[in-house]
C-alpha positions in Angstrom: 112.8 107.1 110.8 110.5 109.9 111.9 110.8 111.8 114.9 108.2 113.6 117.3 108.2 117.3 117.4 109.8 117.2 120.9 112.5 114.8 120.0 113.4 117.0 117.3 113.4 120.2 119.7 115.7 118.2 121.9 117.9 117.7 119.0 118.0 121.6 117.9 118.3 122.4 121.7 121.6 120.2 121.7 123.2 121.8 118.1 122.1 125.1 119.7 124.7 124.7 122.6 127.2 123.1 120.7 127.0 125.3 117.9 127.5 128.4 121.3 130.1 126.7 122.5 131.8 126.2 119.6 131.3 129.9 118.6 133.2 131.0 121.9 136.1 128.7 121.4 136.4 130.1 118.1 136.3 133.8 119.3 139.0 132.8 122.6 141.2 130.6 119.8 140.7 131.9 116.3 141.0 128.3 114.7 139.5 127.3 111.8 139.0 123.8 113.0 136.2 126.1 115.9 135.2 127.9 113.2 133.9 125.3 111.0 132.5 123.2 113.8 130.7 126.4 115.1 128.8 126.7 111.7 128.3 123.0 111.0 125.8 122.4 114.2 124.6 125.7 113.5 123.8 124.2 110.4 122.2 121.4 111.6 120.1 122.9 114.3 118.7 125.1 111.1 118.1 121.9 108.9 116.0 120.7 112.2 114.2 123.4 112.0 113.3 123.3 109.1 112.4 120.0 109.0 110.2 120.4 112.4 108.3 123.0 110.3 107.8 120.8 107.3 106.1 118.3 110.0 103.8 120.4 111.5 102.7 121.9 107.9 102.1 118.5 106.8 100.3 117.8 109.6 97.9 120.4 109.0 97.7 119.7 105.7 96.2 116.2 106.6 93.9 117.1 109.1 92.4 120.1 106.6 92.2 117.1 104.1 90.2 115.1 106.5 88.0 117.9 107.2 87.2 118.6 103.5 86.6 114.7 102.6 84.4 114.8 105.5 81.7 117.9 104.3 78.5 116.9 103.2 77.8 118.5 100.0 74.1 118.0 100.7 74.0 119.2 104.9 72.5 122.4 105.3 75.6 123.8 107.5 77.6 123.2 104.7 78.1 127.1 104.4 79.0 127.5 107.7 81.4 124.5 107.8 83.3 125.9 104.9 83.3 129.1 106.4 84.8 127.7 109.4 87.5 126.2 107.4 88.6 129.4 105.7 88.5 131.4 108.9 91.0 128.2 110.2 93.4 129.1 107.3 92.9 133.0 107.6 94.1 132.4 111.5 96.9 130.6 111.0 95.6 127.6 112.2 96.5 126.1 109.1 99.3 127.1 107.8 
C-alpha cells in the first residue's frame, strides 16, 4: 500500500497530537502506561517522517533518471543540459 505525501502528513499530523496529548497526561499523572504511549506515537510520527522523506528522494531520483536517459549524447546543448542537471543537484532540487 503506498500513500501520497499528504496522506502521510495527515498521518504524522494525527501522531503529533496524540503523541502531545499523551505527553501532558504523563506530566499531570506520572504513569508509565502515559509515558510509553507518549513516546510510541512519537515514534511513529518519526517513522512517518522518515518514510515521507524516503518518497520524495525516490522521487527525485526517478525523475533525474529520466532526465539522464533522455540526453542526446550527440545534441549540441548537451553541455548545457548536463550543466543544468548539476546546478539541479547543487540546489537542492535533487536531493
Amino acid at each position: 500500500m503506498r500513500l501520497l505525501a499528504d496522506e502521510i502528513d495527515k498521518l504524522i499530523e494525527h501522531y503529533d497530537q496524540l503523541a502531545e496529548k499523551w505527553q501532558y497526561e504523563y506530566m499531570d499523572s506520572g504513569k508509565p502506561s502515559s509515558q510509553r504511549a507518549w513516546e510510541r506515537n512519537e515514534a511513529m510520527a518519526d517513522a512517518l517522517r522518515v518514510a515521507r522523506d524516503a518518497q520524495r528522494g525516490t522521487r527525485e531520483l526517478v525523475e533525474l533518471k529520466l532526465d539522464v536517459l533522455e540526453l542526446d549524447a550527440g545534441a549540441e546543448d548537451l553541455a548545457d543540459r548536463v550543466r543544468s542537471l548539476q546546478r539541479r543537484v547543487r540546489d537542492g532540487e535533487i536531493a
